[in-house]
C-alpha positions as CSV (number, residue, x, y, z in Angstrom):
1,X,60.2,116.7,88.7
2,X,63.9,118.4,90.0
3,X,65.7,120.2,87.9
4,X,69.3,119.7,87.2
5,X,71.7,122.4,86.3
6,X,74.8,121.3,85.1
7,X,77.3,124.2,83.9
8,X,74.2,126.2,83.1
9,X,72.7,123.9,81.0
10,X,69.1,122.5,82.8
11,X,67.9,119.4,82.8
12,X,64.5,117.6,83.9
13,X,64.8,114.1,86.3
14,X,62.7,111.6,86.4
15,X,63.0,109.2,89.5
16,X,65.6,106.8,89.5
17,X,64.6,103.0,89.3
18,X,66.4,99.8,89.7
19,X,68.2,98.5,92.7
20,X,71.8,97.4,94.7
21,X,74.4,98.4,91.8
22,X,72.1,99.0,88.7
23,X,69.8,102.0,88.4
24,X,68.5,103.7,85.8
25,X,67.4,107.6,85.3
26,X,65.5,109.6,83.1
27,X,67.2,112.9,82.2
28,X,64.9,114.8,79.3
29,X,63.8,112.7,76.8
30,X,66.7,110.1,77.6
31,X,67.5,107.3,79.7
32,X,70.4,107.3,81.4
33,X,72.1,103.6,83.1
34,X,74.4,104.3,86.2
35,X,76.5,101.8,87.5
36,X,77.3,101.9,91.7
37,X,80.9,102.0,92.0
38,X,80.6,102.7,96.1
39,X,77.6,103.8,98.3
40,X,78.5,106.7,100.3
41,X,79.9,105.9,104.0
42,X,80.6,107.4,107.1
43,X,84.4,107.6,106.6
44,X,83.1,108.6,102.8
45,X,80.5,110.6,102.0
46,X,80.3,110.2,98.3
47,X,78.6,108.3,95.8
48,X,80.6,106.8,92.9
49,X,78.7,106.5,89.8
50,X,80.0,104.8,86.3
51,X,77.7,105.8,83.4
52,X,79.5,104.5,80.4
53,X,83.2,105.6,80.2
54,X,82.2,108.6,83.2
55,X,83.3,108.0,86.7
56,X,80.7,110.8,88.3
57,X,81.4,111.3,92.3
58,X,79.2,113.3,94.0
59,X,79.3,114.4,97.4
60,X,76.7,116.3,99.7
61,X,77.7,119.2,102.2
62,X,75.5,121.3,104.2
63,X,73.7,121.6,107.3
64,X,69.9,121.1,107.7
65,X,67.9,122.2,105.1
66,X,70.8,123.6,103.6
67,X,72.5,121.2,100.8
68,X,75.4,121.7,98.7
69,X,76.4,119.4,96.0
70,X,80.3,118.2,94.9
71,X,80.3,117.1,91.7
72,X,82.8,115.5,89.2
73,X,82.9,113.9,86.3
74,X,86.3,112.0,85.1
75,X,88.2,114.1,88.0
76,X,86.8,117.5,86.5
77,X,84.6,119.3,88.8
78,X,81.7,120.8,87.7
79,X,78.9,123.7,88.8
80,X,75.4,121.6,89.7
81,X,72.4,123.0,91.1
82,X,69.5,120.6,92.2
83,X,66.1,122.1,92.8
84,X,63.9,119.8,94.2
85,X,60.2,119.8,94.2
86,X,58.2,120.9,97.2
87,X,55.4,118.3,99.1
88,X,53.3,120.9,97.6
89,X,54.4,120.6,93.9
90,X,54.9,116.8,94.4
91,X,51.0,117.1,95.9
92,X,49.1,119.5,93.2
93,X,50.4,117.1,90.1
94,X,48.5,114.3,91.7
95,X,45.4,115.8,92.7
96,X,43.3,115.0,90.0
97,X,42.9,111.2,90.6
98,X,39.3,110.0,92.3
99,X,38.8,107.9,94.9
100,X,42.3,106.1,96.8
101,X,45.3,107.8,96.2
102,X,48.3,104.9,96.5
103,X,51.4,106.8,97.8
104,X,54.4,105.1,96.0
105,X,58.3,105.2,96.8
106,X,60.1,107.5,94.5
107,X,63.0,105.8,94.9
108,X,65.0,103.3,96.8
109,X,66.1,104.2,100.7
110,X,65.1,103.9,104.3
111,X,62.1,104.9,105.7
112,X,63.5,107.2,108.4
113,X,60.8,108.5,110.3
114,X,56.9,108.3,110.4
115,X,54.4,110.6,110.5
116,X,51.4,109.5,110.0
117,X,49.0,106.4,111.0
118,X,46.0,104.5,110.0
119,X,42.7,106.9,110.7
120,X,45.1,109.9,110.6
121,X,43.3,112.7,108.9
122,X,45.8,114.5,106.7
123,X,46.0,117.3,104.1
124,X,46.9,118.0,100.9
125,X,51.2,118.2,100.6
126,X,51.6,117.2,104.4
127,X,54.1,115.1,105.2
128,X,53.5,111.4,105.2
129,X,57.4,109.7,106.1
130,X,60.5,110.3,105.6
131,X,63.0,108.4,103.1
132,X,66.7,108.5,103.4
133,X,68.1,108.1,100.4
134,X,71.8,108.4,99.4
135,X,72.5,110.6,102.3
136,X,69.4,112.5,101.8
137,X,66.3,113.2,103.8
138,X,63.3,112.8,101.2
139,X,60.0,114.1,103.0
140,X,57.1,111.5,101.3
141,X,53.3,114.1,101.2
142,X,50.2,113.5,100.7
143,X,49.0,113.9,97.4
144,X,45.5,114.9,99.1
145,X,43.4,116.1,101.7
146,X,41.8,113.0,103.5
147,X,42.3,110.0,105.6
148,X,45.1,107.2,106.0
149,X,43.6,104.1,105.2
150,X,46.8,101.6,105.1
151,X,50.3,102.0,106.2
152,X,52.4,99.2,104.5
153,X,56.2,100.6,106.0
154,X,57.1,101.2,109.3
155,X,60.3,102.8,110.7
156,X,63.8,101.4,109.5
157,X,62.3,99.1,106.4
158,X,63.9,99.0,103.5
159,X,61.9,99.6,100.4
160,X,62.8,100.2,96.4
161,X,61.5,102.6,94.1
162,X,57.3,102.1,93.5
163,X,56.9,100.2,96.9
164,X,54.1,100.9,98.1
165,X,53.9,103.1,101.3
166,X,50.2,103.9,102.3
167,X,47.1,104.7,100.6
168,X,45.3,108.1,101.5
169,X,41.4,107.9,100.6
């Protein structure tokens, strides 16, 4: 799960469900509802977010690999730090299931690029797809060492969070 640090303070995300303007996210033990004010654009890169009387913006700056968060909160800026999960870590939580493993979108986004195929052998953490979400480039791994079975996306679709992607056996 990423962790969030706001001002210091950490926090534990869950994935964020629901779709268009209405999502939802876990944040500890709490679930938080976010309203989409405006989807980030070309001309603007931010994401405008009402979650009850908070206008959050947030804005994301950086190169490859490299990625930088603006945040505010009423038009007060504040100090965030998003750690993201690995493949890997994403990969060892899951590893304990038998037989299939269904490979789920976390989220809502585009699947931006493919990877793998049907019959592809793959291992443990490698990656599957990628989702673009929100800006973001979200690499999808295997949560184990085997073999594609069924692909159920292909490049471009559009898929919400706990569509199914492909199943590794």
């Amino acid at each position: 799960m990423p962790l969030l640090t706001v001002e210091g303070r950490k926090y534990r995300l869950g994935v964020i469900t629901g779709e268009d303007l209405a999502w939802t996210i876990p944040v500890d033990e709490r679930t938080i509802a976010l309203e989409v004010l405006r989807q980030p654009s070309d001309e603007l890169p931010t994401l405008f977010l009402r979650a009850g009387s908070r206008v959050i913006s947030v804005s994301l700056r950086g190169n490859e690999g490299q990625r930088v968060y603006f945040v505010e909160v009423n038009g007060r800026p504040l100090i965030v730090d998003l750690e993201e999960d690995s493949p890997s870590d994403r990969a060892s939580e899951s590893t304990r299931i038998d037989g299939p493993a269904l490979v789920n979108s976390p989220m809502a986004g585009k699947i931006a690029s493919m990877k793998t195929s049907v019959n592809t052998k793959v291992e443990e953490g490698e990656s599957l797809m990628v989702l673009e979400a929100m800006k973001m480039q979200n690499e999808i791994a295997s949560p184990r060492k085997g073999t594609v079975k069924e692909v159920y996306v292909k490049h471009g679709d559009l898929v919400k969070a706990g569509d199914r992607l492909c199943l590794v056996n």
